[in-house]
DRENPA-3360 file (N, C-alpha, C; in nm, 2 decimals, always signed):
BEGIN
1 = XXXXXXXX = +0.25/-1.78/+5.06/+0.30/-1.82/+4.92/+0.36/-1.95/+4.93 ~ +0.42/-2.01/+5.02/+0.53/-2.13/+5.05/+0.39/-2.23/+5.09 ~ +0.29/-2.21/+5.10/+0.18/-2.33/+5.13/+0.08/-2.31/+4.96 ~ +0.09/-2.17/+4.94/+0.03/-2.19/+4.78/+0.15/-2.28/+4.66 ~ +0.23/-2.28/+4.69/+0.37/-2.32/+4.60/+0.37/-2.49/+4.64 ~ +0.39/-2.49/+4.80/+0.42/-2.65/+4.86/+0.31/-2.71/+4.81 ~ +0.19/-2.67/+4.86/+0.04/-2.74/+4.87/-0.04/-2.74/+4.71 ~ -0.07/-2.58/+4.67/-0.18/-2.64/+4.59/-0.07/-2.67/+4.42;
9 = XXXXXXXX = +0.02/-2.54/+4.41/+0.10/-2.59/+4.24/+0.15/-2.72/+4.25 ~ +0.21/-2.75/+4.38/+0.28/-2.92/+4.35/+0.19/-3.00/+4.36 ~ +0.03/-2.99/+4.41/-0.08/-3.08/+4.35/-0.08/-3.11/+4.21 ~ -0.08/-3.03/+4.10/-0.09/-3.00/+4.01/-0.01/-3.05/+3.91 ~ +0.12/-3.05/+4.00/+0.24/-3.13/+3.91/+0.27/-3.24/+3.92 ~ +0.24/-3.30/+4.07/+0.18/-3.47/+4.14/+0.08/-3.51/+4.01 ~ -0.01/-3.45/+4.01/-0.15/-3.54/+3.95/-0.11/-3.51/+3.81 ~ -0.02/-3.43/+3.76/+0.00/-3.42/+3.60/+0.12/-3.54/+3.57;
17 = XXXXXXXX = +0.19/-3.55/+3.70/+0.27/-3.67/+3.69/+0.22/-3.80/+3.66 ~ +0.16/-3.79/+3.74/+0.03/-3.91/+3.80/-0.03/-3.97/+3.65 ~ -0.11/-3.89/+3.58/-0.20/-3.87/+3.49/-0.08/-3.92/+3.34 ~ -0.01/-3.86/+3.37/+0.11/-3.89/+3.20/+0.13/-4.02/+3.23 ~ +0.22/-4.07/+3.32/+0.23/-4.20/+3.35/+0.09/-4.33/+3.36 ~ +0.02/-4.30/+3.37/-0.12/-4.36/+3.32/-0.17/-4.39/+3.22 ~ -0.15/-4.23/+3.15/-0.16/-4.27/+3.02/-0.05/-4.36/+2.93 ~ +0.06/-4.31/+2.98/+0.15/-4.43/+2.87/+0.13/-4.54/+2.90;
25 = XXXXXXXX = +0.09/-4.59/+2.99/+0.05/-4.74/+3.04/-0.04/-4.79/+2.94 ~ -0.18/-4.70/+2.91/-0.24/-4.72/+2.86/-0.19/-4.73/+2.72 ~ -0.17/-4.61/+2.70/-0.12/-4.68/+2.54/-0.03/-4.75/+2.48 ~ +0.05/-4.78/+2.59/+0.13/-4.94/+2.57/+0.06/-5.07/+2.55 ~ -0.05/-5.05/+2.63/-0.20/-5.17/+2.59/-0.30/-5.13/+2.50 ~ -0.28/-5.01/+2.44/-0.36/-5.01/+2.33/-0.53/-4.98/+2.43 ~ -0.48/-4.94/+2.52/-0.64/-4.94/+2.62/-0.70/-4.79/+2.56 ~ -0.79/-4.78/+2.49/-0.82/-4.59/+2.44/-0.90/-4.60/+2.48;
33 = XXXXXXXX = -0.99/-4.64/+2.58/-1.07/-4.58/+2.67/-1.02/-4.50/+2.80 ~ -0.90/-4.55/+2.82/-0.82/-4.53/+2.95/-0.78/-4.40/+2.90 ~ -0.72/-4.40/+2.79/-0.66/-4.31/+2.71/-0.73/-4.18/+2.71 ~ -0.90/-4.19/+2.64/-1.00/-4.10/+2.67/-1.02/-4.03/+2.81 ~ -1.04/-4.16/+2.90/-1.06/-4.09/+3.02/-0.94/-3.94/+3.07 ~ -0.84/-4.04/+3.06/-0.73/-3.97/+3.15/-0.66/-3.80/+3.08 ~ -0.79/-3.78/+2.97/-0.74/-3.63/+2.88/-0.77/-3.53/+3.01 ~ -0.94/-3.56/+3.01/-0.94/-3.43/+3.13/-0.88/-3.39/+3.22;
41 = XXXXXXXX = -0.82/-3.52/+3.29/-0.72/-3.48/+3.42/-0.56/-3.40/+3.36 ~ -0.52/-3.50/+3.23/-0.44/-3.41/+3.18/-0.40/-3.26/+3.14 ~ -0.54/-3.25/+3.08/-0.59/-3.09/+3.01/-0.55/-3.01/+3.19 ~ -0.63/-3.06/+3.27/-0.65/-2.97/+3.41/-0.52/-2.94/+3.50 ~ -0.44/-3.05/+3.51/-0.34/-3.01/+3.55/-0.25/-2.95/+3.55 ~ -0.22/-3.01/+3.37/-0.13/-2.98/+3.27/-0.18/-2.76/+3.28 ~ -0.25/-2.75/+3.25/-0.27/-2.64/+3.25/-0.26/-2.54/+3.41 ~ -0.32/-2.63/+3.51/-0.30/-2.55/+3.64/-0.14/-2.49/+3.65;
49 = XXXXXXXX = -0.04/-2.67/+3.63/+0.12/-2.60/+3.63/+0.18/-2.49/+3.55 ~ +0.09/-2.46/+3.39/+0.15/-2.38/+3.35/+0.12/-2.26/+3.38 ~ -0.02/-2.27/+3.43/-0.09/-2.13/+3.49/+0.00/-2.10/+3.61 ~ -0.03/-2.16/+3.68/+0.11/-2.14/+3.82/+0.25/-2.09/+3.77 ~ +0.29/-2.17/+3.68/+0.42/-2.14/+3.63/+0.49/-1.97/+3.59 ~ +0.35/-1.94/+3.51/+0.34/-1.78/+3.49/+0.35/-1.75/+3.64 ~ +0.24/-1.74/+3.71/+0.23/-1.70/+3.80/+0.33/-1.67/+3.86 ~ +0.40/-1.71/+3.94/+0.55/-1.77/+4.01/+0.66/-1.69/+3.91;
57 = XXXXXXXX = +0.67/-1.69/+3.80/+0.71/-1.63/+3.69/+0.69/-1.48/+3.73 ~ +0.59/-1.41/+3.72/+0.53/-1.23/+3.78/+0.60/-1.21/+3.88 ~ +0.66/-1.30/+4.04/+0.64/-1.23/+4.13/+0.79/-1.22/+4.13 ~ +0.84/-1.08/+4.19/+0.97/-1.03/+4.22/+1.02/-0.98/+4.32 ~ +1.12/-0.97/+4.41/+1.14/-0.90/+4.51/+1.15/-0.79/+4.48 ~ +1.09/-0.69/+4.61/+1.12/-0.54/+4.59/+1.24/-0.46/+4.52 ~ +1.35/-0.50/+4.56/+1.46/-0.50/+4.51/+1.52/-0.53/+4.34 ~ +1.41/-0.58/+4.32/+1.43/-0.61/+4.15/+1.32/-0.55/+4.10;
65 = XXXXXXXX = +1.25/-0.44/+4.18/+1.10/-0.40/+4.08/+0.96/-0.46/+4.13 ~ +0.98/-0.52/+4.18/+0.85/-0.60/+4.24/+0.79/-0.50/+4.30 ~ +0.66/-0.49/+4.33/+0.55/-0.41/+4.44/+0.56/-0.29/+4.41 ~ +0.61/-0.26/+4.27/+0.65/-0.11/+4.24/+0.53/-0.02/+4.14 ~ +0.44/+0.03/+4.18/+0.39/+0.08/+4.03/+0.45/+0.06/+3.90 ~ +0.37/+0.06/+3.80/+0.41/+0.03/+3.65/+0.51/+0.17/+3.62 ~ +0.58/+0.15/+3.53/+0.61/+0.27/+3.47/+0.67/+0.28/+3.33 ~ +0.71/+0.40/+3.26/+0.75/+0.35/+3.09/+0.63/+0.33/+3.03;
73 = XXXXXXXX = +0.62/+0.29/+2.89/+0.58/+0.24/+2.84/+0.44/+0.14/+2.89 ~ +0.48/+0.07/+3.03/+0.34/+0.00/+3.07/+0.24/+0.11/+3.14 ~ +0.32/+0.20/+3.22/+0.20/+0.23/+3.27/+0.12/+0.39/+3.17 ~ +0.19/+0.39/+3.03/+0.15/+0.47/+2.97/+0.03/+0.42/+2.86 ~ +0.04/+0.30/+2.86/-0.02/+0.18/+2.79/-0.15/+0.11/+2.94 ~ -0.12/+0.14/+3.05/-0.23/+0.13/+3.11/-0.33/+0.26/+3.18 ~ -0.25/+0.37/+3.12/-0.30/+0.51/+3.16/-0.40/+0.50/+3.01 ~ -0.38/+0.50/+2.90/-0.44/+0.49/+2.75/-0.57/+0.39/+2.78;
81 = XXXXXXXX = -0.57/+0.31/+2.79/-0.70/+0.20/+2.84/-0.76/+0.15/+2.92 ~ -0.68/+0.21/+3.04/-0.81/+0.19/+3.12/-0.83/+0.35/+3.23 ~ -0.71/+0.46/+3.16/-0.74/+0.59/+3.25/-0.66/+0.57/+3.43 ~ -0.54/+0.50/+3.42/-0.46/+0.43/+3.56/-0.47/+0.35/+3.58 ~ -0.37/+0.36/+3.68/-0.34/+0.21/+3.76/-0.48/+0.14/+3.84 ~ -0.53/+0.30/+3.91/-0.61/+0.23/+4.00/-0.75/+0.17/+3.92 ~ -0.79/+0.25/+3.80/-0.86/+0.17/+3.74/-0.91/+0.08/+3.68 ~ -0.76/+0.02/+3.67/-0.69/-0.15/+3.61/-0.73/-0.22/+3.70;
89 = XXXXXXXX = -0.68/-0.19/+3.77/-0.68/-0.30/+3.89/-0.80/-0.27/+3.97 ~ -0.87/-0.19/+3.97/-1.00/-0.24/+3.95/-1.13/-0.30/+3.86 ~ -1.07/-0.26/+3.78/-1.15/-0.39/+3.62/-1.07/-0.56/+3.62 ~ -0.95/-0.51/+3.66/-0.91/-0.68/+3.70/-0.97/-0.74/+3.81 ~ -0.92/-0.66/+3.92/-1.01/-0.76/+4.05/-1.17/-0.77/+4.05 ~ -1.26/-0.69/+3.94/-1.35/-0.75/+3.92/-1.39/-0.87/+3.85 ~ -1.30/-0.86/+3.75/-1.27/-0.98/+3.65/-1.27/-1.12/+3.74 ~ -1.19/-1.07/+3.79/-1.15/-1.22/+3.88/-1.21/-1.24/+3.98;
97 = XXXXXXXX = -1.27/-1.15/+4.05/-1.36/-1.20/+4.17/-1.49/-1.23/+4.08 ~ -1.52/-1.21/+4.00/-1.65/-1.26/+3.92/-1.62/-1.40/+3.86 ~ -1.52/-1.46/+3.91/-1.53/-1.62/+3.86/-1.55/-1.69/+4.01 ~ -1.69/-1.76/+3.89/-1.72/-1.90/+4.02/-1.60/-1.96/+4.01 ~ -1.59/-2.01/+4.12/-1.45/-2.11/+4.20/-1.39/-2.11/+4.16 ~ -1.31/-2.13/+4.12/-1.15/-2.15/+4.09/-1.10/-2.06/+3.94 ~ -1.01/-2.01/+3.92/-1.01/-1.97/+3.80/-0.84/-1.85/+3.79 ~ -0.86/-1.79/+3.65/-0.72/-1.72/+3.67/-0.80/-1.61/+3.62;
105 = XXXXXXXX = -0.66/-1.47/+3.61/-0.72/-1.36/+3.54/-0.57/-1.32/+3.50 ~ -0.56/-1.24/+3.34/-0.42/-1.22/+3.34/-0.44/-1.09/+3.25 ~ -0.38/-0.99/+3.27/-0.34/-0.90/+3.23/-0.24/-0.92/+3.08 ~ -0.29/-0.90/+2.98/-0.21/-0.95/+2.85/-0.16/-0.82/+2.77 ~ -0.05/-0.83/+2.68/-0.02/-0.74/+2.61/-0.07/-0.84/+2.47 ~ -0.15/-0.77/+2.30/-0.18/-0.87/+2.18/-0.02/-0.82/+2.18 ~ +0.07/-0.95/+2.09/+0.17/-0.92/+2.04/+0.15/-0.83/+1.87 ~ +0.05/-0.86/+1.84/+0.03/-0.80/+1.72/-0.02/-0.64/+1.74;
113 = XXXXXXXX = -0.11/-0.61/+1.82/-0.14/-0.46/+1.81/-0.09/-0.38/+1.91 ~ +0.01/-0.45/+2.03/+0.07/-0.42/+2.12/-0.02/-0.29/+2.25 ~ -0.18/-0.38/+2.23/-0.30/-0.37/+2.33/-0.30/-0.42/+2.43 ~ -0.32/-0.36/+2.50/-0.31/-0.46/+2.70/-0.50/-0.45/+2.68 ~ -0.49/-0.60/+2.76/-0.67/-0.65/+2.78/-0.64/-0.73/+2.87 ~ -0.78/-0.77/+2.97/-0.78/-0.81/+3.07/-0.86/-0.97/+2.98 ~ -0.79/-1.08/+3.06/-0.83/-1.22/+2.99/-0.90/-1.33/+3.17 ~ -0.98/-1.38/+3.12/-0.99/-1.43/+3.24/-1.02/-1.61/+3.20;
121 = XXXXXXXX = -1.03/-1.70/+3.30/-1.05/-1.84/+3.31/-1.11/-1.89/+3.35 ~ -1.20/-1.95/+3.43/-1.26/-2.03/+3.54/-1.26/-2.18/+3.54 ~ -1.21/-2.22/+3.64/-1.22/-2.37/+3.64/-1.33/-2.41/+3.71 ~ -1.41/-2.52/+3.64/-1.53/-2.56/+3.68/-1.50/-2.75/+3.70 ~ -1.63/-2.73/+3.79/-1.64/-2.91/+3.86/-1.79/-2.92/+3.82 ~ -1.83/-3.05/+3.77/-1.94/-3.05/+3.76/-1.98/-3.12/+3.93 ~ -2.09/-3.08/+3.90/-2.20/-3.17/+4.03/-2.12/-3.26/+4.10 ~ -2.10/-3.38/+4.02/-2.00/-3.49/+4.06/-1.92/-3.45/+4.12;
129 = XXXXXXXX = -1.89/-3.41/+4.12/-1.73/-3.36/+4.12/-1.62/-3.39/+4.04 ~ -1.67/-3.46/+3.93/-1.55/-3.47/+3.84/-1.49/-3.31/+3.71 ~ -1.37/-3.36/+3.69/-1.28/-3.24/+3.63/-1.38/-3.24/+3.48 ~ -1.44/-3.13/+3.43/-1.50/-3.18/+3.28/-1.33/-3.14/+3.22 ~ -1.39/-3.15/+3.08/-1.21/-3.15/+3.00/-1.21/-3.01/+3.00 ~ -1.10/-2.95/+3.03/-1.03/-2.82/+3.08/-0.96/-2.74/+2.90 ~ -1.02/-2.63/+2.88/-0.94/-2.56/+2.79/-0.78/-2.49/+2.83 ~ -0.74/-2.51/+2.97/-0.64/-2.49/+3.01/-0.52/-2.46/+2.95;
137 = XXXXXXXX = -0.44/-2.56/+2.90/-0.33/-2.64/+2.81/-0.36/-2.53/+2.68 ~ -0.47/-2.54/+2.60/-0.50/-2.47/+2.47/-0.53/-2.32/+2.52 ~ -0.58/-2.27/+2.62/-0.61/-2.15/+2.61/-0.44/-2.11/+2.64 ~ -0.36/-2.18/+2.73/-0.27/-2.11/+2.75/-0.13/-2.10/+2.60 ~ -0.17/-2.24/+2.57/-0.07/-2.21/+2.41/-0.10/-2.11/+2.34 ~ -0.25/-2.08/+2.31/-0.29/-1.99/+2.25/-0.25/-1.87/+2.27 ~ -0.28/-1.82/+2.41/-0.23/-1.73/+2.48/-0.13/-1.68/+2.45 ~ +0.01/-1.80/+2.48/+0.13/-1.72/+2.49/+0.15/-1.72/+2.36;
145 = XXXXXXXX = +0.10/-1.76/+2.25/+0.13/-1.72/+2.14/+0.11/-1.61/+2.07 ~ +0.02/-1.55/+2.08/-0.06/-1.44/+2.02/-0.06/-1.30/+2.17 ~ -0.03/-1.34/+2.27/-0.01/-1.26/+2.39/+0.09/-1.27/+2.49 ~ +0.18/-1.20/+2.52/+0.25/-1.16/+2.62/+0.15/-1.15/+2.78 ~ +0.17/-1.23/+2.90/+0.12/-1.23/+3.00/+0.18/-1.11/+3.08 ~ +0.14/-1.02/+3.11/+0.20/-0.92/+3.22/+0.19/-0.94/+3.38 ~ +0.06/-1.03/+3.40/-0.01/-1.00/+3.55/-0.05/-1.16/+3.55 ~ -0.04/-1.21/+3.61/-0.14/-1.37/+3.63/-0.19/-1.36/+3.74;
153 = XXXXXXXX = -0.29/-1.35/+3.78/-0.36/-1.44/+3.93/-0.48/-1.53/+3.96 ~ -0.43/-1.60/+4.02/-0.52/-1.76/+4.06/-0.59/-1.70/+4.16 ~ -0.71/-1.74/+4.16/-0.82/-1.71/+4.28/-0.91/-1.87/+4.27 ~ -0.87/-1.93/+4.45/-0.92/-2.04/+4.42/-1.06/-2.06/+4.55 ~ -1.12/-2.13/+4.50/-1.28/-2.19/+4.62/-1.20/-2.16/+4.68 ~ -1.13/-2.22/+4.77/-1.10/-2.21/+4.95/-1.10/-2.07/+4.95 ~ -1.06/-1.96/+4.89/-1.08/-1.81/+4.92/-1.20/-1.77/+4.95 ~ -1.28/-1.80/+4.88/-1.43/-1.78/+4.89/-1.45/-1.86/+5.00;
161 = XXXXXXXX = -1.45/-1.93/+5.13/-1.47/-1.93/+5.23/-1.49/-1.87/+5.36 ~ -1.38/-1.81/+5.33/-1.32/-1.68/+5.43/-1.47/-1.58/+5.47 ~ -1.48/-1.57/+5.60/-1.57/-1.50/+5.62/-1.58/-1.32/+5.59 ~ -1.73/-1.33/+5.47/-1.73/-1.21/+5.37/-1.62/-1.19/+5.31 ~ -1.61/-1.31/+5.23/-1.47/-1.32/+5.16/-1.34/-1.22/+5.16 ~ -1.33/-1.23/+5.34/-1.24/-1.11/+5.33/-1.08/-1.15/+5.29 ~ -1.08/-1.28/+5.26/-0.93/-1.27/+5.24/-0.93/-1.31/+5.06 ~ -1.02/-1.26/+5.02/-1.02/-1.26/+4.86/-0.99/-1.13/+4.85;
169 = XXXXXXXX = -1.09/-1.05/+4.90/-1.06/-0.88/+4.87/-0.90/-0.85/+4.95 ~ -0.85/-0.95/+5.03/-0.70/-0.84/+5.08/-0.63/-0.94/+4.95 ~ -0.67/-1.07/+4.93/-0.57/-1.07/+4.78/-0.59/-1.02/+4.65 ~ -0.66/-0.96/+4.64/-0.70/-0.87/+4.49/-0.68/-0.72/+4.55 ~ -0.62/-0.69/+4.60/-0.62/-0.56/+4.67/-0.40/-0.57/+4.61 ~ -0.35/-0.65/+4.62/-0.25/-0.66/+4.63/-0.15/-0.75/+4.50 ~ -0.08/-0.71/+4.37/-0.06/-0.74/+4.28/+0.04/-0.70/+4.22 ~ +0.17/-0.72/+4.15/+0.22/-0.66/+4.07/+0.17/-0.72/+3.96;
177 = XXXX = +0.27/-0.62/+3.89/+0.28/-0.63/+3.70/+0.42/-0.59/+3.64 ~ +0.44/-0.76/+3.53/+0.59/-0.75/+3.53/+0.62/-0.67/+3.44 ~ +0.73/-0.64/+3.35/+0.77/-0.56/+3.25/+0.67/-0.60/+3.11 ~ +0.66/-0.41/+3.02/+0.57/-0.45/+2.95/+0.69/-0.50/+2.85;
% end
């Protein structure tokens, strides 16, 4: 967790640094090409840090509830839709092991019908390798407006490396879920 936190989220908040400060350059010179360019990197980051932010946000020490089965109200609300725990969290870790490269998956409560659904993301690179423009930023405003996050997790390419992606399945094997 201390190399997912050091390494990949503070990439995310480096290059969202990076990327703001660029752009106000630019629109101090009135440059809106510069301006255009530098959305996608914005949308991608901007969104990775808040996706991380949840993230980091979910996890708890034992001692405070963390690593604990659901209970109350969540896990009577995840017994109603998906029939248990273990069933959840297997429609989740499918969810999220079903995104090419990079991506999130989050366990939501609607604030309006007070429904738990499983939501997923994937970040994509074109061919190039460049960032296309990222629904990131907007999917997550949206999100937290109309949804309560209960569960976030990031599953990134370098996992899928792992021989017979075994260190994808021991991370989707392993998850809490914070208060409903």
């Amino acid at each position: 967790m201390e190399l997912h936190h050091k390494n990949h989220h503070n990439t995310y908040v480096n290059s969202f640094n990076d990327a703001t400060e660029k752009l106000s350059a630019a629109q101090s010179k009135s440059d809106i090409a510069a301006q255009i360019a530098l959305q996608p990197l914005i949308n991608f980051h901007g969104g990775g840090h808040l996706n991380h932010t949840l993230f980091w946000e979910n996890l708890a020490p034992k001692n405070q509830g963390g690593g604990e089965p659901p209970s109350g109200a969540l896990k009577k609300a995840i017994d109603d839709t998906y029939g248990g725990l273990e069933a959840m969290q297997t429609k989740f870790n499918t969810a999220l092991a079903g995104i090419q490269g990079s991506g999130w998956a989050w366990l939501v409560k609607d604030n309006q019908t007070g429904n738990i659904g499983i939501k997923t993301f994937a970040v994509s690179f074109t061919a190039e390798g460049s960032i296309p423009p990222s629904k990131g930023i907007l999917l997550m405003l949206l999100s937290m407006c109309r949804t309560k996050i209960l569960l976030s997790a990031n599953i990134y390419h370098c996992l899928g490396l792992m021989p017979g992606n075994m260190l994808i399945s021991m991370f989707l094997k392993s998850f809490c879920v914070s208060s409903y």
